[in-house]
C-alpha positions in Angstrom: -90.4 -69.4 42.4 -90.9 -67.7 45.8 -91.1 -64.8 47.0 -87.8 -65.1 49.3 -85.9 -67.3 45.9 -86.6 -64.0 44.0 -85.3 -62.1 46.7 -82.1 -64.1 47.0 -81.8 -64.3 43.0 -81.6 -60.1 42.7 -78.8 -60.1 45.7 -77.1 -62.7 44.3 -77.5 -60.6 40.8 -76.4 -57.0 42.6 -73.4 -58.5 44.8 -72.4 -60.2 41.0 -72.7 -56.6 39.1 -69.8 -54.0 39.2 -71.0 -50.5 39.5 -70.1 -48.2 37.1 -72.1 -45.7 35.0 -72.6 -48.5 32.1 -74.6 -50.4 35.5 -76.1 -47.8 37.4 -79.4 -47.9 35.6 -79.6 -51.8 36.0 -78.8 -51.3 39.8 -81.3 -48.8 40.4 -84.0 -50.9 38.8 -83.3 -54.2 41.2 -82.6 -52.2 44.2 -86.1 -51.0 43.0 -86.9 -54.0 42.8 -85.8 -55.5 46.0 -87.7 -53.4 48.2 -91.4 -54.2 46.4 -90.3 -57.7 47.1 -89.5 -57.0 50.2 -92.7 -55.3 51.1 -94.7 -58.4 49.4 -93.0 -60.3 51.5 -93.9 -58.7 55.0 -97.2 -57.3 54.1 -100.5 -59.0 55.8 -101.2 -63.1 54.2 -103.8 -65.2 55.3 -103.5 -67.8 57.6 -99.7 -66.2 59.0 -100.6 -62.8 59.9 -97.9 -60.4 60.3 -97.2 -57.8 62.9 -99.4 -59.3 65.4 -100.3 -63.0 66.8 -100.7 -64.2 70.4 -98.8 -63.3 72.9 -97.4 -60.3 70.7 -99.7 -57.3 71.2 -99.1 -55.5 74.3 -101.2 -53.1 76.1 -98.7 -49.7 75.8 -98.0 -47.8 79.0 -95.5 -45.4 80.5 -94.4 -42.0 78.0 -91.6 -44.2 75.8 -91.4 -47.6 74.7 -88.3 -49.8 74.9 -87.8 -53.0 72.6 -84.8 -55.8 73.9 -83.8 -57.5 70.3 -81.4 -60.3 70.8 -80.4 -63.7 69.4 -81.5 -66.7 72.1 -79.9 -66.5 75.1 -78.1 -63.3 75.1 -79.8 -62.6 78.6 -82.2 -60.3 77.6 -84.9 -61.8 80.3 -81.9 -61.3 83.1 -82.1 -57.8 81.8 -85.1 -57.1 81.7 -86.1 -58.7 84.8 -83.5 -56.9 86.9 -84.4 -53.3 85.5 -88.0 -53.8 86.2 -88.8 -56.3 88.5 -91.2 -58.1 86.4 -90.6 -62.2 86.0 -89.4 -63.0 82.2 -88.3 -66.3 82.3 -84.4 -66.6 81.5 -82.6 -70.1 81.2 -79.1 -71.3 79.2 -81.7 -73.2 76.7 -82.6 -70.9 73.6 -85.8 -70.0 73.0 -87.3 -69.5 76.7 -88.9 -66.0 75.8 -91.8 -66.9 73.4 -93.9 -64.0 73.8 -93.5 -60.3 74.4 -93.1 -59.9 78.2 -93.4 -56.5 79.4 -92.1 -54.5 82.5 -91.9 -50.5 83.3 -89.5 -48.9 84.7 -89.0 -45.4 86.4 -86.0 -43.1 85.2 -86.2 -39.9 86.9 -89.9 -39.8 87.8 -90.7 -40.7 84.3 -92.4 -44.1 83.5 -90.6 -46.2 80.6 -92.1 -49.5 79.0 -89.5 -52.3 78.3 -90.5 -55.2 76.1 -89.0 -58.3 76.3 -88.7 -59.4 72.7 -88.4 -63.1 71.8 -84.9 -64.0 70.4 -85.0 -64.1 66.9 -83.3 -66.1 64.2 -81.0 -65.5 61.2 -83.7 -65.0 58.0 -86.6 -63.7 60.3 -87.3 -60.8 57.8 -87.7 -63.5 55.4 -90.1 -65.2 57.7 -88.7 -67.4 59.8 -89.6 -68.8 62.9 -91.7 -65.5 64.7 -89.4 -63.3 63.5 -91.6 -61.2 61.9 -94.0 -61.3 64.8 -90.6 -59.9 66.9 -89.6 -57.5 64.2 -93.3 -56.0 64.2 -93.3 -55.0 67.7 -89.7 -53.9 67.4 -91.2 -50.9 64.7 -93.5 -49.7 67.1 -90.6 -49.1 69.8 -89.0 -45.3 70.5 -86.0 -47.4 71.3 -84.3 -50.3 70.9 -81.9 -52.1 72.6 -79.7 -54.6 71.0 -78.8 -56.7 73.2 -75.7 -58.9 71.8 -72.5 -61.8 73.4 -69.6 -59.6 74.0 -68.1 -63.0 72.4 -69.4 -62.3 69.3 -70.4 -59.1 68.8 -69.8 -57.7 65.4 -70.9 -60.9 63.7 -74.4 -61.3 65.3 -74.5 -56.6 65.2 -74.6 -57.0 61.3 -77.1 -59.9 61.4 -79.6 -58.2 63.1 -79.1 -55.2 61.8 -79.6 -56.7 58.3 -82.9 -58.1 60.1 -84.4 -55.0 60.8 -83.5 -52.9 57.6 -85.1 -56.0 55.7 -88.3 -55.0 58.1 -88.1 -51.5 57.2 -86.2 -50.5 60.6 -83.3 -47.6 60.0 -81.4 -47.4 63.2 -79.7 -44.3 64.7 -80.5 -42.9 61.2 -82.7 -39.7 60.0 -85.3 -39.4 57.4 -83.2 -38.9 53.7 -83.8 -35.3 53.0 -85.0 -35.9 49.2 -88.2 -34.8 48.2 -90.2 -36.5 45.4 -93.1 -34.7 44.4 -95.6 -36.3 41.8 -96.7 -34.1 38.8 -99.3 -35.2 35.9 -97.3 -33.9 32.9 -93.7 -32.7 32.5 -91.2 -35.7 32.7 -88.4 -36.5 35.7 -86.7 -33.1 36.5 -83.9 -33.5 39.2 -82.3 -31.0 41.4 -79.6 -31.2 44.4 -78.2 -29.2 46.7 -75.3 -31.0 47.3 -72.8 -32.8 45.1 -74.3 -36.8 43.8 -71.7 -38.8 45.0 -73.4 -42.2 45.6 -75.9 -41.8 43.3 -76.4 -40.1 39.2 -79.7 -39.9 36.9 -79.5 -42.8 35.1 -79.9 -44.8 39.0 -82.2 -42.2 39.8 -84.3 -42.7 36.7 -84.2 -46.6 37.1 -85.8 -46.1 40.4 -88.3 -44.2 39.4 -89.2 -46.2 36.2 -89.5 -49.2 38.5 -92.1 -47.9 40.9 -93.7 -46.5 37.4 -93.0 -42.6 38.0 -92.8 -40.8 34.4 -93.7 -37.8 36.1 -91.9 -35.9 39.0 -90.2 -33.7 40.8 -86.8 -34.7 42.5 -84.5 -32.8 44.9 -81.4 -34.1 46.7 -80.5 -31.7 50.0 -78.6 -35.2 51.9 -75.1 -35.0 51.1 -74.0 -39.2 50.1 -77.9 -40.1 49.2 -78.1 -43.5 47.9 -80.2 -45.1 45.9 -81.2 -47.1 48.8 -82.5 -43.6 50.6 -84.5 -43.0 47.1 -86.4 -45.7 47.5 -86.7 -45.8 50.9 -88.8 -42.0 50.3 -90.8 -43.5 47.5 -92.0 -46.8 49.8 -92.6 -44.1 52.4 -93.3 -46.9 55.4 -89.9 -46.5 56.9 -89.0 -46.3 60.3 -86.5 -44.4 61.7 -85.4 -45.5 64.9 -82.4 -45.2 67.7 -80.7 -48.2 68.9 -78.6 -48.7 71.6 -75.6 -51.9 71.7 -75.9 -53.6 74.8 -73.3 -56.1 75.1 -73.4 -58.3 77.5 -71.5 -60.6 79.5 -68.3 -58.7 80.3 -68.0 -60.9 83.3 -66.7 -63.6 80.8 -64.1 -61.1 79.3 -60.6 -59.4 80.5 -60.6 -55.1 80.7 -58.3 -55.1 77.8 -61.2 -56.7 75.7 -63.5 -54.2 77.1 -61.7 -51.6 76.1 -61.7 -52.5 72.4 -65.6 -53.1 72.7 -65.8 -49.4 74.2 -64.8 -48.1 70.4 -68.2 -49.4 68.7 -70.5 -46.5 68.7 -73.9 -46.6 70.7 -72.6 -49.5 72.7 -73.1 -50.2 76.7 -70.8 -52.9 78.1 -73.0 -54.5 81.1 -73.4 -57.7 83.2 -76.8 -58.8 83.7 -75.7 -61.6 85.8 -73.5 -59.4 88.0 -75.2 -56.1 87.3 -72.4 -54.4 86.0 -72.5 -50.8 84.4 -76.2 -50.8 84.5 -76.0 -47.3 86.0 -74.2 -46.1 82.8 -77.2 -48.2 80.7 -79.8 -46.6 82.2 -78.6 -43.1 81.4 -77.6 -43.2 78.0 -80.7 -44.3 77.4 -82.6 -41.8 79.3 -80.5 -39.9 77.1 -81.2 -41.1 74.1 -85.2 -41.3 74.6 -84.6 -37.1 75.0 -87.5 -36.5 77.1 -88.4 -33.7 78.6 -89.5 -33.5 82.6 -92.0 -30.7 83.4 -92.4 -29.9 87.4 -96.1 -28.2 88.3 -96.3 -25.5 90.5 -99.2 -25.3 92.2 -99.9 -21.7 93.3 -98.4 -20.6 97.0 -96.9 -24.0 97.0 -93.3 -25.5 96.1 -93.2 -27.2 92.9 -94.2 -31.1 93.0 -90.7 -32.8 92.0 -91.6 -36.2 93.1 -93.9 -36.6 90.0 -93.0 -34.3 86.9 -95.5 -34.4 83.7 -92.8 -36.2 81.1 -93.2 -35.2 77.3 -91.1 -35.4 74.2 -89.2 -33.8 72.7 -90.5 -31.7 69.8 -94.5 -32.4 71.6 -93.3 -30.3 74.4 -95.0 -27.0 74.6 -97.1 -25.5 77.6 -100.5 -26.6 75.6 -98.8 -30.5 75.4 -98.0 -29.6 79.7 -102.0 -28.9 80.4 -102.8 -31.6 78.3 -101.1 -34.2 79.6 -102.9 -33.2 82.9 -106.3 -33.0 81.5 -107.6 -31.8 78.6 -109.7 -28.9 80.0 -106.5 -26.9 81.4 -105.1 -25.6 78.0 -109.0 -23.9 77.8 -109.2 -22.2 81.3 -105.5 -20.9 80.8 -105.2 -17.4 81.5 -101.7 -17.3 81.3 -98.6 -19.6 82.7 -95.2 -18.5 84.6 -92.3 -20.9 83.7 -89.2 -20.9 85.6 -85.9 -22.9 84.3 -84.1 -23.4 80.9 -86.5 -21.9 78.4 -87.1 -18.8 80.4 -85.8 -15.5 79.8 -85.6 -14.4 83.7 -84.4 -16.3 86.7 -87.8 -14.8 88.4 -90.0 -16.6 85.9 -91.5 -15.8 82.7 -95.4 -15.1 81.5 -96.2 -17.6 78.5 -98.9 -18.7 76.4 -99.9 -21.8 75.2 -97.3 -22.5 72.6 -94.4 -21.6 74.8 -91.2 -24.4 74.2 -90.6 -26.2 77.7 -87.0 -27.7 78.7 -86.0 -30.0 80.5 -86.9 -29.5 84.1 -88.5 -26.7 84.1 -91.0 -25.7 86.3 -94.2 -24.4 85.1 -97.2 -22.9 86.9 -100.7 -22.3 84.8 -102.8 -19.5 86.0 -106.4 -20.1 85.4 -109.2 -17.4 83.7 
């Protein structure tokens, strides 16, 4: 039996099984033991290779990443060749993207990659087609955009989506806040925070026996944890990133219907073809990407605004500012003024290295 029959045999076995407290042990164990299959599944084999292959690893550039996951003919390469000028072939036939095409674009001074994903197929977790080629690059992504038919949304949304949590990809989600800590002697001792609605012991304990822990130290702060979050802690190769609906095609549609799509969340109706709402696009997901723009100030000189020093959030401090100029500045500091957000005076502020920036602020280092 293969690895993907297994697969399909514990679904087929968990979608059959009521859950109830006589189950939840049996349901922890093959949700336990769904995800090592899983992760057999997509690790490295010989001869197929997994994340990478031609035509699929691509040079990074620009301060964020953006991935454009579709099925075939969605108009991804429209897109994507309108937002950054760069030629990715686009036709009514399926399949015209077979490689990862990439483009930059500018957003406020600040350089963004966009990758132009092949479309992928129904079962690509599983292997099919380059699917898991797609889905690699798609991990590696600080955003993704889903691009999707405004004439069928919702069923091809919970296809792909099913795609990328088989790959390990949790979108517009945040790490579970349980802790497992591994101990040599003592037994399974669980604690929570918050009420275990979604999950009890006996689940958590089938989890655990599964992955062979006899020895550990659980606690629950995530309000409506799931099983599914336990082991998605314990596998610890989890991504967690934010994904943006973009459904094209409105052109083909009447504004009552694009009022109804309005309501899913994280969506962006557009036209490609007629470039339609790209504006709104563009900023939710400047947005989203929550970057931070930086303006130097060189001294007895107005701040340079045409071409801000762009971090990220939470790798945003005056020591990431000097070093994303050169590497030697953060040593000759002396001190630096900041004017904007995260100062305490309209006139400016003195700062050291490990001062918090905001977003356009603008920042002047005064060397020793």
């Amino acid at each position: 039996m293969t690895t993907v029959q297994k697969i399909k045999e514990i679904e087929d076995e968990m979608a059959r099984t009521q859950k109830n407290k006589a189950t939840s042990y049996h349901l922890g164990q093959l949700k336990a033991k769904l995800a090592k299959l899983r992760r057999e599944l997509l690790g490295p084999q010989g001869g197929g290779g997994g994340g990478g292959g031609l035509g699929f690893d691509v040079a990074r550039t620009g301060i964020a990443t953006v991935g454009f996951v579709g099925f075939p003919s969605v108009g991804k390469s429209t897109l994507m060749s309108k937002l950054t000028g760069t030629h990715s072939e686009a036709s009514e036939i399926d399949f015209t993207t077979l490689t990862t095409v990439p483009g930059t674009v500018k957003v406020h001074g600040a350089p963004i990659q966009i990758l132009d994903l092949p479309g992928i197929i129904e079962g690509a977790n599983d292997g099919r087609g380059r699917g898991r080629q797609v889905i690699a690059v798609a991990r590696t992504c600080n955003l993704i955009f889903i691009v999707l038919d405004v004439l069928k949304p919702l069923g091809d949304k919970a296809l792909i989506e099913t795609e990328l949590e088989g790959f390990g990809i949790r979108l517009n989600k945040k790490p579970p806040a349980i802790n497992v800590r591994k101990k040599e002697k003592g037994g399974i001792a669980i604690t929570n925070t918050v009420p275990l609605t979604n999950i009890d012991h006996d689940e958590i304990k089938a989890v655990l026996s599964e992955y062979r822990i006899n020895n550990a130290d659980i606690a629950i702060r995530q309000a409506g944890a799931t099983a599914d979050d336990l082991v998605d802690v314990i596998e610890g190769n989890r991504v967690y990133i934010p994904a943006i609906y973009v459904l094209n095609k409105i052109d083909a549609i009447s504004i009552e219907e694009l009022d109804l799509l309005y309501r899913i969340p994280m969506s962006v109706p557009v036209s490609s073809r007629e470039w339609w709402n790209i504006d709104e696009l563009v900023d939710v997901m400047w947005q989203t990407l929550n970057l931070v723009r930086a303006y130097p100030k060189p001294r007895g000189l107005a701040p340079d605004y045409d071409q801000p020093v762009v971090l990220r959030r939470g790798k945003c401090t005056v020591e990431d500012f000097c070093n994303a100029i050169h590497k030697e500045i953060a040593k000759q500091m002396k001190y630096a003024v900041v004017w904007g957000a995260s100062a305490k005076h309209t006139r400016g502020q003195k700062v050291g290295l490990d001062h918090v920036l905001e977003d356009e602020d603008v920042v002047h280092i005064s060397k020793k």
